[in-house]
N, C-alpha and C positions, 0 to 999 in steps of 0.2 A: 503583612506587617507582623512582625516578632516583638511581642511584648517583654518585658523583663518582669517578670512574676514576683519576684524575690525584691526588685526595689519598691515594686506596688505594695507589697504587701510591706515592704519598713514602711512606708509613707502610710498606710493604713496605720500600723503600729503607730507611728509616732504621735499621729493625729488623737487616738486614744488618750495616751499619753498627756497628750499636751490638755485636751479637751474632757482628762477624766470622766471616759468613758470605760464605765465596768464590764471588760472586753474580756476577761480570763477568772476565773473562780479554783482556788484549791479547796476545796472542800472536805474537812475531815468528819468521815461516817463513824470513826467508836475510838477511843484510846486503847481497847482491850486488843490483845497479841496473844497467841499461842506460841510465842517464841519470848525470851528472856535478853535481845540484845544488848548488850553492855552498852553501848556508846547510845542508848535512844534517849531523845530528849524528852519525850511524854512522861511526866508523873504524876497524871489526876485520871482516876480509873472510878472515881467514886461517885459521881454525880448521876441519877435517869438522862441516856440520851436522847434526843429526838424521836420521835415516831413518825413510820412511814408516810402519816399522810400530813406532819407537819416538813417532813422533807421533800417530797412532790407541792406542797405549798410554795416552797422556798425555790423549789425549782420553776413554777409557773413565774414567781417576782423576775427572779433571775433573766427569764427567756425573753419575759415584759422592757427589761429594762436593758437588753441589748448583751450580756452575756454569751459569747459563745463557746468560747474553751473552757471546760471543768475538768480538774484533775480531781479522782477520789483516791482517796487519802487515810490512813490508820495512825495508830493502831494497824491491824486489819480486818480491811474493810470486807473478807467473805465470814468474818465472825456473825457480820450481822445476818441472820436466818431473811431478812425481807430483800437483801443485797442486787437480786435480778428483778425485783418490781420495783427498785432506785432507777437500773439501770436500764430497764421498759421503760419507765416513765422519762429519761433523761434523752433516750434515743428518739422517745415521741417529740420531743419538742427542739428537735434536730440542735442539740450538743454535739459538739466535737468530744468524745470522750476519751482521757487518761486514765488509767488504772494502775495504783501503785499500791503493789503487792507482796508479801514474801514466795506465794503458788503454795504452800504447805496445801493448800486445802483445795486447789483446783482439780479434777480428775477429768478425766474425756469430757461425759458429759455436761459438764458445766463447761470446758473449754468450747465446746460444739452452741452452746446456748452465748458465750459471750462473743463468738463470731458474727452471731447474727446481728448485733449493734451497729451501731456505728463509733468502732472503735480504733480513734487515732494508734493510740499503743498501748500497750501492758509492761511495767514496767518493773523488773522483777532484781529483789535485791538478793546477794549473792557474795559470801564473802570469802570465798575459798575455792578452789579448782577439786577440792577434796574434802570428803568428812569428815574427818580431823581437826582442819584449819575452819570451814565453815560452822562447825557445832561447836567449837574453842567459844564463837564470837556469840553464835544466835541460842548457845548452852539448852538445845534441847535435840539429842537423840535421834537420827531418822531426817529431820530437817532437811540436808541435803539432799535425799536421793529424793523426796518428794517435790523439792523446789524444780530439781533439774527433770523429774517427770511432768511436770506443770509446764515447762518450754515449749518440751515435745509435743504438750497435746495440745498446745495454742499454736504453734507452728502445723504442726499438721494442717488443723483449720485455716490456717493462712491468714491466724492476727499476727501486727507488725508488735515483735518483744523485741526490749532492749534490756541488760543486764546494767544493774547499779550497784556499783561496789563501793563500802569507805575503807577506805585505805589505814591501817593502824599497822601499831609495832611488831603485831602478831601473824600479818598477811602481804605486808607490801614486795617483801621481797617476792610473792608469788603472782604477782600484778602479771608478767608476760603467759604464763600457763593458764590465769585464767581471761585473756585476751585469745587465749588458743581453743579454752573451751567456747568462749563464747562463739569462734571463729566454726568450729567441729558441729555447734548445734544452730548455725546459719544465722544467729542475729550479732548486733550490735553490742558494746557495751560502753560504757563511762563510770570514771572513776573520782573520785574526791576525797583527798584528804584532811579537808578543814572541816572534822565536825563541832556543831552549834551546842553552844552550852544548853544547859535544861532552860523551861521555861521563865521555872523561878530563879532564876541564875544560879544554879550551881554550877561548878564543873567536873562533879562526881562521874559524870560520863567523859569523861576528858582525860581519864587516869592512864588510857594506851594509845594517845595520840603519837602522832610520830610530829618532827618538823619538815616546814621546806628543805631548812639544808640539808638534815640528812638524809632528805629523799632526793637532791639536786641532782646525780649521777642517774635517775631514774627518771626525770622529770619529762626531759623530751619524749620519750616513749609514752609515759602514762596520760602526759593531756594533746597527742600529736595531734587530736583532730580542731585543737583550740590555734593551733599556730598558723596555721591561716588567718584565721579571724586578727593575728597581733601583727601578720605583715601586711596589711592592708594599709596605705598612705592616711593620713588623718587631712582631712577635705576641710574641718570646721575650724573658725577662727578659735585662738585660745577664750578670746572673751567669752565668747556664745557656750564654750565650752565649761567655762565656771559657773554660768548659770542655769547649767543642766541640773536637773535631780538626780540624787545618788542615787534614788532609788525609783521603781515603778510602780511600789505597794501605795496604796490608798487612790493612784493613780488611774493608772487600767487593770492594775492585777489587785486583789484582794484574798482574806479568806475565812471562811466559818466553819467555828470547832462544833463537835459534835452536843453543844447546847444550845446551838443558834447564836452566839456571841462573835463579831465579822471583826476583824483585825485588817492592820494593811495588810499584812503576810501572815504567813504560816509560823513565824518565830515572835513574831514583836509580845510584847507583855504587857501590855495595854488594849485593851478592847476597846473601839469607837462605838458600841451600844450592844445591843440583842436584838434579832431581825424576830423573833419573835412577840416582842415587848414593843416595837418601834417600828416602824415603815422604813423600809431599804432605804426608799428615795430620802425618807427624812435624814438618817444615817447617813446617808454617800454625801449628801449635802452641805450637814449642818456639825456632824461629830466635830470635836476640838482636838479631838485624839488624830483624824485622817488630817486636819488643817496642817494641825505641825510637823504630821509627814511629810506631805507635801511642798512644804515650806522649805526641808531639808536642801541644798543646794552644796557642789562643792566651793564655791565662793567663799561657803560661812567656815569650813576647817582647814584651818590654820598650815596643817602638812601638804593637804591634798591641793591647796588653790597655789601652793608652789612647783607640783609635780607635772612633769609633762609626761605623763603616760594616764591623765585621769580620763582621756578619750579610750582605753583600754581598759579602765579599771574597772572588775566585777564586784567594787568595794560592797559590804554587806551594812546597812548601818545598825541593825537589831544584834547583828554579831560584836558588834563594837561595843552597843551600850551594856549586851548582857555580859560581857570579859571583862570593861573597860566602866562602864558604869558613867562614859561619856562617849561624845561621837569622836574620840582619837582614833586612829586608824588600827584597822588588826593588823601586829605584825607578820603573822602566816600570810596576810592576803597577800599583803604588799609586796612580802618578798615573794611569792609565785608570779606575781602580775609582770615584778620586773625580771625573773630568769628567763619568762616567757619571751618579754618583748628582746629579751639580748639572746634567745634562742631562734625567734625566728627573722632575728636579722642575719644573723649566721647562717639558718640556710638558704635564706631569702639571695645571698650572696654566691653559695652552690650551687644554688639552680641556674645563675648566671653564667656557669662553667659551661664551656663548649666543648665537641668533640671535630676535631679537625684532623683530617688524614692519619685517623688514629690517635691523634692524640689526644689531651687533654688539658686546657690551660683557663688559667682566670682572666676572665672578661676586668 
């Protein structure tokens, strides 16, 4: 009997989902970075962060209450000098682990010690195919050739790295060269050009964004591995579909900043309590702040409960409120959702092309 893995596992997802169950944790270990990126949304470096043995605390709640995917998160997160008794303690208590990175600081042996985990991926951000373009963005010196020695020695050990690139006015024309390096040093990468305002909503980091349009000529190439996911038939009725949530923060996904304060995600600017001050369970529960996430629906906005592509949409609603200071839709998202879906109806269409006694015609 041949199972389908990948539908089991949506139906696990969804059931999370549905049944908010706290099934994925982002987890951020420090705000502090040895790198200066322009576009980062972090601007609170002032507050004492957690302690080791309040963060293995946090981890034992977590593993209790059914958690299994943690992404750690910066800042960066090998600033912290305890960073491999986090990631001892997270492997014991068999975490799926992510680790998002710049590698400034990664060297063999720390590559060779994070192999031993149990680590889904490492996931390393990267903004240039060259020193130049990458030390423009992350403005410190040396950056690059360290980040791109950090690959080698985590690939050697045979962790799975993916490269994370944001896409700005200063790098996107070099998106295919560094889809080529990613290609030359054997991993993956993904790309995004919608970055998130700060947390207190400015959009000081927002100053070299680019748009969809004038990335449109680009766009097939930079997200090709999402157009599958857009030519997929939509199975669900429209109704059931307006009563989906936008979102899956306060749902199955969550996350906590490096003061113990648990948010639906990693953007939203309202805290639903302190796991330190408060019992998780109380929090997942009872917060007023997770109710009204949850609550979110596309039914309730106005744009969205008219669109028929909101079974497609990766709409953000933290993005919306911190731009928009309402849940009206971000006009970046929308417009990528839809070149998407009228991109891979196009090829959805080519691949229908046949090759008959040499030749070639449209089905």
């Amino acid at each position: 009997m041949i199972m389908d893995t990948n539908s089991l596992y949506e139906r696990f997802l969804k059931r999370c989902n549905k049944e908010d169950i706290p099934f994925r944790c982002i987890f951020e270990l420090t705000f502090k970075c040895n790198l200066r990126c322009y576009h980062c949304y972090n601007n609170d470096f002032t507050t004492q962060p957690l302690s080791t043995k309040q963060i293995k605390d946090i981890l034992d709640v977590l593993a209790f209450h059914g958690t299994f995917f943690i992404i750690f998160t910066g800042g960066e997160v090998f600033m912290r000098e305890d960073i491999f008794d986090i990631l001892e303690h997270a492997n014991h208590k068999k975490f799926a682990i992510t680790i998002f990175t710049n590698g400034t600081l990664i060297d063999d042996k720390k590559a060779k010690q994070i192999s031993s985990y149990n680590i889904a991926e490492v996931c390393i951000s990267i903004y240039g195919p060259n020193s130049p373009t990458h030390e423009k963005i992350t403005r410190r010196k040396g950056s690059f050739e360290r980040t791109i020695n950090a690959v080698r020695f985590l690939t050697k050990y045979k962790v799975r790295v993916r490269l994370k690139t944001s896409l700005s006015k200063d790098n996107f024309n070099l998106y295919a060269d560094i889809k080529k390096l990613a290609g030359d040093l054997g991993v993956r990468c993904q790309f995004n050009h919608i970055t998130a305002p700060m947390r207190n909503g400015s959009e000081q980091n927002r100053y070299n964004d680019i748009s969809t349009k004038a990335l449109s000529r680009h766009l097939a190439k930079i997200y090709e591995e999402d157009l599958s996911y857009f030519a997929q038939n939509d199975t669900e009725p429209l109704e059931d579909l307006l009563e989906r949530n936008v979102c899956k923060g306060g749902h199955s996904t969550f996350s906590i900043d490096p003061y113990g304060r648990l948010y639906p995600c990693l953007l939203a600017p309202y805290s639903a309590g302190n796991i330190c001050e408060e019992s998780f369970e109380k929090i997942w529960r009872d917060s007023s702040v997770l109710k009204q996430w949850r609550n979110i629906k596309f039914k309730d906005i106005p744009i969205c409960n008219r669109c028929k592509l909101i079974s497609k949409c990766a709409v953000c609603p933290v993005n919306r409120f911190l731009e928009n200071k309402s849940l009206e839709p971000e006009k970046e998202a929308c417009d990528l959702t839809y070149f998407l879906h009228e991109e891979s109806k196009r090829k959805k269409h080519l691949i229908k092309r046949e090759v008959c006694d040499g030749k070639t015609f449209a089905c």
